[in-house]
Residue frames as a rotation matrix with the C-alpha (Angstrom) as fourth column:
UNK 1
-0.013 -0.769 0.639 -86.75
-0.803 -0.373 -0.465 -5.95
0.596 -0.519 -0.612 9.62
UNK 2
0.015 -0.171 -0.985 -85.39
0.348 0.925 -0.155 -8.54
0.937 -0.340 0.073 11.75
UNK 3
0.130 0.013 0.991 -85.86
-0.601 -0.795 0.090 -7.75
0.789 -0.607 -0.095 15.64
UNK 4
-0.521 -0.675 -0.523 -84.13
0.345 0.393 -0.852 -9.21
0.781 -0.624 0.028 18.54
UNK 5
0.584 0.578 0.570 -86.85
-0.484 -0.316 0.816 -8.62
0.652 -0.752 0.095 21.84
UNK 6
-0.490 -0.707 -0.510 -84.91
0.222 0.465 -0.857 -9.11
0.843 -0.533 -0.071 24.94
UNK 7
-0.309 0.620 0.721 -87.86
-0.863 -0.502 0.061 -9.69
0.399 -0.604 0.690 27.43
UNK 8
-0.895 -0.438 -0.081 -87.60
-0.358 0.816 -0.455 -11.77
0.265 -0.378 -0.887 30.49
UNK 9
-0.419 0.859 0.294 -91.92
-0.505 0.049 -0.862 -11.42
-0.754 -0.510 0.414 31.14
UNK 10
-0.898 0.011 0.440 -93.40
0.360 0.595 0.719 -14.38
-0.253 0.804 -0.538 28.58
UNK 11
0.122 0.990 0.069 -96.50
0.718 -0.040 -0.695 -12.33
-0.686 0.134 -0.715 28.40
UNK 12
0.546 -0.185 -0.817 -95.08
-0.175 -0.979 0.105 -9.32
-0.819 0.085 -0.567 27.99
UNK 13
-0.515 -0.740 0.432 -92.79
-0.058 0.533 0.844 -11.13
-0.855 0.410 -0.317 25.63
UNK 14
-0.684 0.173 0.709 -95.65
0.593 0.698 0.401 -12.54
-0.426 0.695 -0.580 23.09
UNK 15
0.538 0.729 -0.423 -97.75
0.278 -0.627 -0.728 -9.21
-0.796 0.274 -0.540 23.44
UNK 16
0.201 -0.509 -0.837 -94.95
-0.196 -0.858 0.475 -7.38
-0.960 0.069 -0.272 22.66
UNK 17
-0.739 -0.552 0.386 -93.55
0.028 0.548 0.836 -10.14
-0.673 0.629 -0.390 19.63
UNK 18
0.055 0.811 0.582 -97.62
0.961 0.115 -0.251 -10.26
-0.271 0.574 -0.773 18.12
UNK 19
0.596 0.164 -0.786 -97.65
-0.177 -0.928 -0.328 -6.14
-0.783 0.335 -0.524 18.00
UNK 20
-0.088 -0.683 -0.725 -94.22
-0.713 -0.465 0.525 -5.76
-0.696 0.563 -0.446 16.13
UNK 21
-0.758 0.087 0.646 -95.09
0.594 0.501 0.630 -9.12
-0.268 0.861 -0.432 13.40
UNK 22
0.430 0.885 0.177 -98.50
0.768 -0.256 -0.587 -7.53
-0.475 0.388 -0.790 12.83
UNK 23
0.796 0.161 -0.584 -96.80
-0.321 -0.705 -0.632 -4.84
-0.513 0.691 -0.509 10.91
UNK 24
0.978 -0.104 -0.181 -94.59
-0.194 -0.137 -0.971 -6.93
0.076 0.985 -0.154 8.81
UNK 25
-0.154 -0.902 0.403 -91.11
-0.937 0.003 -0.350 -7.88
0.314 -0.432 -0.846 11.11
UNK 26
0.334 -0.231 -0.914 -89.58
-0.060 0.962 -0.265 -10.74
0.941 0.144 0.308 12.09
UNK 27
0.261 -0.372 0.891 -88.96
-0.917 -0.383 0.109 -10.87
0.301 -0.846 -0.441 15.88
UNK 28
-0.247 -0.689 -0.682 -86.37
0.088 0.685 -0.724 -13.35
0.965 -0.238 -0.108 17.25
UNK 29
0.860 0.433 0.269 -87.70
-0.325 0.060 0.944 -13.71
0.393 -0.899 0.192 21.20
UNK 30
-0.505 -0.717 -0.480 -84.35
0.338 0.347 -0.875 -14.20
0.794 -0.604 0.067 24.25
UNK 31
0.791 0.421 -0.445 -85.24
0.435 0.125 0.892 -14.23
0.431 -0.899 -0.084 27.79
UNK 32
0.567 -0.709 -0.419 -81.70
0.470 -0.139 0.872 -13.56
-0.677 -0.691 0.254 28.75
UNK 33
0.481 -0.461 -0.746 -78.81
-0.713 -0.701 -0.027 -11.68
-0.511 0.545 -0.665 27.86
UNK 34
-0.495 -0.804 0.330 -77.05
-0.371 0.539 0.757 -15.15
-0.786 0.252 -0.564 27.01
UNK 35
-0.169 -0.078 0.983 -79.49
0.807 0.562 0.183 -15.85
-0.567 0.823 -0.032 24.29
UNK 36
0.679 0.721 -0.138 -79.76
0.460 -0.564 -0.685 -12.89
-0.572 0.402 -0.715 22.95
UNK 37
0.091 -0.954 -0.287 -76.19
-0.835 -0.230 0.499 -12.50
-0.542 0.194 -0.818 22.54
UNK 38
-0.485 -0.106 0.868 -76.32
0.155 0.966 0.205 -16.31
-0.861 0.234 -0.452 21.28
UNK 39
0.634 0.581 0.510 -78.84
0.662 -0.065 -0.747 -15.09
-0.401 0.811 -0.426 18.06
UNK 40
0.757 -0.452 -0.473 -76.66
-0.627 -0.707 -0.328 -12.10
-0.186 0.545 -0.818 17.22
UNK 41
-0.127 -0.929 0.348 -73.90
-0.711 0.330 0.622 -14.26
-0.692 -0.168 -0.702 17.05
UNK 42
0.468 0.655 0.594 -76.19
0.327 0.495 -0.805 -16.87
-0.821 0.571 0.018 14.99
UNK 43
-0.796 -0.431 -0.424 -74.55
-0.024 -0.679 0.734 -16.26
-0.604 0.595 0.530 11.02
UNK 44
-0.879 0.205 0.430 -77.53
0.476 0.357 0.804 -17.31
0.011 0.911 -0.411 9.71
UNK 45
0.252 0.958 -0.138 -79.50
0.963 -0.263 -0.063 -14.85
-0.097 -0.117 -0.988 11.25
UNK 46
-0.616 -0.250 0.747 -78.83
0.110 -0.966 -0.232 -10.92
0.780 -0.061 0.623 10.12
UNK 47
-0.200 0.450 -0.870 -80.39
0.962 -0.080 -0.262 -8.65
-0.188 -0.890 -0.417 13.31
UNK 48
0.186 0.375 0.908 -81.97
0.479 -0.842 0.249 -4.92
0.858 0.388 -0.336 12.52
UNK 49
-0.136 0.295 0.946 -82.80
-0.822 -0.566 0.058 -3.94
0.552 -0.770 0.320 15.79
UNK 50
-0.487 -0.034 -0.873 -82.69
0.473 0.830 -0.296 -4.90
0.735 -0.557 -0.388 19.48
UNK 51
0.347 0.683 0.643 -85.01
-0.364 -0.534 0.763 -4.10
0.864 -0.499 0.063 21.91
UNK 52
-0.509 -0.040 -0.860 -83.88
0.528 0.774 -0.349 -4.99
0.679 -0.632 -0.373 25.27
UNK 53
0.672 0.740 0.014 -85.81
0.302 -0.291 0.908 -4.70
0.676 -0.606 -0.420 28.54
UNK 54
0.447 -0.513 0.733 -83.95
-0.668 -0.736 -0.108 -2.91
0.595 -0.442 -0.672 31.35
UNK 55
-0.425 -0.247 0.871 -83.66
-0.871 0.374 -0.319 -6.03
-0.247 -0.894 -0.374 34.05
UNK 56
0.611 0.432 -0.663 -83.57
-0.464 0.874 0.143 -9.49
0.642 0.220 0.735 33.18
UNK 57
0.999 0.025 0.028 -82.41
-0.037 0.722 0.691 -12.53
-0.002 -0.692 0.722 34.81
UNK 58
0.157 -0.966 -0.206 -78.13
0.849 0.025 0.528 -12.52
-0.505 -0.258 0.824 33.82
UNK 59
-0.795 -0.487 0.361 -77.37
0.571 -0.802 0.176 -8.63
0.204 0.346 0.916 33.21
UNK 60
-0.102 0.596 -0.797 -78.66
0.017 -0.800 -0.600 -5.35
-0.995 -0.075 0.071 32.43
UNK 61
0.699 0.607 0.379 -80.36
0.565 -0.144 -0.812 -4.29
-0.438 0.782 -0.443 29.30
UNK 62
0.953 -0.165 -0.253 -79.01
-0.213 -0.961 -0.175 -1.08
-0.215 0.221 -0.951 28.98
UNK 63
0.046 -0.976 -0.212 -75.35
-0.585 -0.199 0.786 -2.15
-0.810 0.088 -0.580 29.37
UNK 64
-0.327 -0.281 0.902 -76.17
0.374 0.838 0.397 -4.73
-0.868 0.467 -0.169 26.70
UNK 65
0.609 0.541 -0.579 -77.55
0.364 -0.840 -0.402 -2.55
-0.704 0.034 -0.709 24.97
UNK 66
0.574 -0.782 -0.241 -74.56
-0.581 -0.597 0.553 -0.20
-0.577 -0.177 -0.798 25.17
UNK 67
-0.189 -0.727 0.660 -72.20
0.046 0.665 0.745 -3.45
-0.981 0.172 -0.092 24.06
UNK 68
0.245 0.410 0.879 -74.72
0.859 0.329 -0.393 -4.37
-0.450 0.851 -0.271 20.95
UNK 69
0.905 0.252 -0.343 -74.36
0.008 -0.816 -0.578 -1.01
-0.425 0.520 -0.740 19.82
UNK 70
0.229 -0.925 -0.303 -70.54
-0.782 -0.360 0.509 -0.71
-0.580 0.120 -0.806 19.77
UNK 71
0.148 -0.189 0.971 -70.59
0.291 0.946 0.140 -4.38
-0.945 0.262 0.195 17.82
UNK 72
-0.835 -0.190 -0.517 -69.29
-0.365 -0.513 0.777 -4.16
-0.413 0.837 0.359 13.96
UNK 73
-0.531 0.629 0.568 -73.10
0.476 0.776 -0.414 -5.45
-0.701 0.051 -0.711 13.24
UNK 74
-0.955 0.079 0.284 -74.44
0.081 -0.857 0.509 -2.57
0.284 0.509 0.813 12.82
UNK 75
-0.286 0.958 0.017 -77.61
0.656 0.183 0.732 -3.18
0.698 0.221 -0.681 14.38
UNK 76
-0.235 0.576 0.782 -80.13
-0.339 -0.803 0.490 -0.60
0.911 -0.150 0.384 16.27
UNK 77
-0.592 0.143 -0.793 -80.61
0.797 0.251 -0.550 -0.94
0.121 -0.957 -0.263 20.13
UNK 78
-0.239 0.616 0.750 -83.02
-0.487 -0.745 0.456 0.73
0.840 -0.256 0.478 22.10
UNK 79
-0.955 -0.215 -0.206 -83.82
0.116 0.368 -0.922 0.05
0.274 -0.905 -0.327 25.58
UNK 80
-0.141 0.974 -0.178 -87.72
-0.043 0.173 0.984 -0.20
0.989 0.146 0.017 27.00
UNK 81
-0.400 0.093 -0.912 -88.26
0.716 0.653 -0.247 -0.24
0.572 -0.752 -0.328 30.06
UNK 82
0.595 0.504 0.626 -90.54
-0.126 -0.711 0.692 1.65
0.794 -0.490 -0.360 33.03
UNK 83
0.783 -0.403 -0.473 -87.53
0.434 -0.190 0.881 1.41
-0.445 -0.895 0.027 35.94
UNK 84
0.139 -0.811 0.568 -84.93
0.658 -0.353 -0.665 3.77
0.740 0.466 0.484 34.02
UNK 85
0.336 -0.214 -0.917 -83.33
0.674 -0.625 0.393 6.11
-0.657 -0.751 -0.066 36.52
UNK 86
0.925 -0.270 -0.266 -81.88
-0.378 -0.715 -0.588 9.64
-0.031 0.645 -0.764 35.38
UNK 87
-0.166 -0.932 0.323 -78.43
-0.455 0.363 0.813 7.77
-0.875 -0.012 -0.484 35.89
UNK 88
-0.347 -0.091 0.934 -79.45
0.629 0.716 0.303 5.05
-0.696 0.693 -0.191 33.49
UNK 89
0.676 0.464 0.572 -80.88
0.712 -0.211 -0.670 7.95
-0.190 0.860 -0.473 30.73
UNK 90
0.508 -0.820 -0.263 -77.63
-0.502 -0.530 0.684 9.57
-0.700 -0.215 -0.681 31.35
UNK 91
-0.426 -0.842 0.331 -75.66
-0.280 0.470 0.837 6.76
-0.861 0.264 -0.436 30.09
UNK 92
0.213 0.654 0.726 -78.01
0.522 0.551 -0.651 6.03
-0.826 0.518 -0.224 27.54
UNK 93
0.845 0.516 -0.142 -77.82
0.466 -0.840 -0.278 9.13
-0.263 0.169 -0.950 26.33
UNK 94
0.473 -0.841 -0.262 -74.53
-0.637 -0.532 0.557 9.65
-0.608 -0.097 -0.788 26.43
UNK 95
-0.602 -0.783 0.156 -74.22
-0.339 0.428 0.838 6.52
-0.723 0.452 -0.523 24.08
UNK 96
-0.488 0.554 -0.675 -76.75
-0.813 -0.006 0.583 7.21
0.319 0.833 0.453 21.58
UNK 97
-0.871 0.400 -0.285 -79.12
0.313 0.899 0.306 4.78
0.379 0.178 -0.908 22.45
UNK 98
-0.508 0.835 0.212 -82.86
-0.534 -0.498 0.683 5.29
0.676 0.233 0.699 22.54
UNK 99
-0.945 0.007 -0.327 -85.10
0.243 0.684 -0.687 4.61
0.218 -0.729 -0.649 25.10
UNK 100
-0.264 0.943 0.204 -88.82
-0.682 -0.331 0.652 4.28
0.683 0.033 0.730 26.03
UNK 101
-0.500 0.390 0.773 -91.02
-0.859 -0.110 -0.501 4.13
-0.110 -0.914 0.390 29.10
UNK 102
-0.785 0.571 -0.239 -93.38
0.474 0.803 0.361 1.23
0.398 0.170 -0.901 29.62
UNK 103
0.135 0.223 0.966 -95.96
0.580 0.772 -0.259 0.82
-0.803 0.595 -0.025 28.64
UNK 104
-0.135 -0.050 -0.990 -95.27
-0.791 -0.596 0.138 1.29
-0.596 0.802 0.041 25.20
UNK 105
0.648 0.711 0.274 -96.61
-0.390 0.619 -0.682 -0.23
-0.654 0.335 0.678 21.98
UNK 106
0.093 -0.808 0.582 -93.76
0.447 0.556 0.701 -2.31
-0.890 0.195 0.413 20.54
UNK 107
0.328 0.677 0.659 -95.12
0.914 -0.052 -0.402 -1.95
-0.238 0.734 -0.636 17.20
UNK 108
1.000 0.029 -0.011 -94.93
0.024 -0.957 -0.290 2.09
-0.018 0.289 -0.957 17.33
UNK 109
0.702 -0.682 0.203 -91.44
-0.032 0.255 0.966 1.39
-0.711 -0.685 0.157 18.78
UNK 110
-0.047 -0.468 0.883 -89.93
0.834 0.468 0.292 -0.48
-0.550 0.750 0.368 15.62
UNK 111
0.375 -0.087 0.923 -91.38
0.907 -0.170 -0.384 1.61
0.190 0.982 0.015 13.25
UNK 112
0.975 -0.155 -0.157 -90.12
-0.102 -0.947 0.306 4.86
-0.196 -0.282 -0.939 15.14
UNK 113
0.094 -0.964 0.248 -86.44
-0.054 0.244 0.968 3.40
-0.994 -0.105 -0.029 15.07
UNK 114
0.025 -0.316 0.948 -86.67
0.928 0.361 0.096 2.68
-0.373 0.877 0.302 11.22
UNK 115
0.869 0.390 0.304 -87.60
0.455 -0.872 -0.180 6.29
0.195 0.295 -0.935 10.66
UNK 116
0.704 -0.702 -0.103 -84.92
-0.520 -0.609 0.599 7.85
-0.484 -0.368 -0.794 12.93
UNK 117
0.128 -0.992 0.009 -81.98
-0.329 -0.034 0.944 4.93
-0.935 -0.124 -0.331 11.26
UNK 118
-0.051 -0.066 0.996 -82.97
0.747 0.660 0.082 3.37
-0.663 0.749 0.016 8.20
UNK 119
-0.826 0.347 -0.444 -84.85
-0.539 -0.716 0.444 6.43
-0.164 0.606 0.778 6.21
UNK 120
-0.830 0.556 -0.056 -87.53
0.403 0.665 0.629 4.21
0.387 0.499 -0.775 5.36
């Protein structure tokens, strides 16, 4: 799988990018919403899945999130993040998109999403 991490902390970033290769994924690393929107857009890159983090530097996760989902990619979103309000797991929720607290292991993350969209 090809994964799209949308995490503005570079630690948090390279933990997160070492967990989810160590079982076998490609992970595509944006700080912002403008490159992360700038890889999906990429034709030579297909995208599986996007993680994004809740608050980065130009946007919200979630609403990007929200956007990526409704694209004619077809790729998997999920949202990460330990400041989610019940407002923001409302709307989540209300547009299919998954979501997990921090800390969570990236890693478990991925392979939970392939389960729940791929079948694999």
């Amino acid at each position: 799988m090809n994964v799209l991490l949308l995490e503005d902390e570079l630690e948090l970033s390279a933990v997160a990018c070492e967990q989810i290769e160590s079982r076998g994924h490609k992970v595509f690393p944006a700080l912002d919403i403008a490159q992360a929107r700038a890889i999906i857009e990429d034709p030579s890159i297909q995208i599986d899945i996007l993680i994004a983090d809740q608050f980065v530097s130009d946007g919200n996760g979630s609403d990007f999130a929200i956007e990526t989902k409704g694209m004619p990619h077809g790729i998997q979103v999920v949202v990460v993040s330990g400041q989610l309000s019940g407002r923001d797991v409302d709307k989540l929720d209300a547009n299919g998109v998954d979501h997990y607290g921090k800390p969570s292991l990236y890693a478990d993350i991925v392979e939970d999403l392939i389960q729940k969209h791929f079948g694999s």
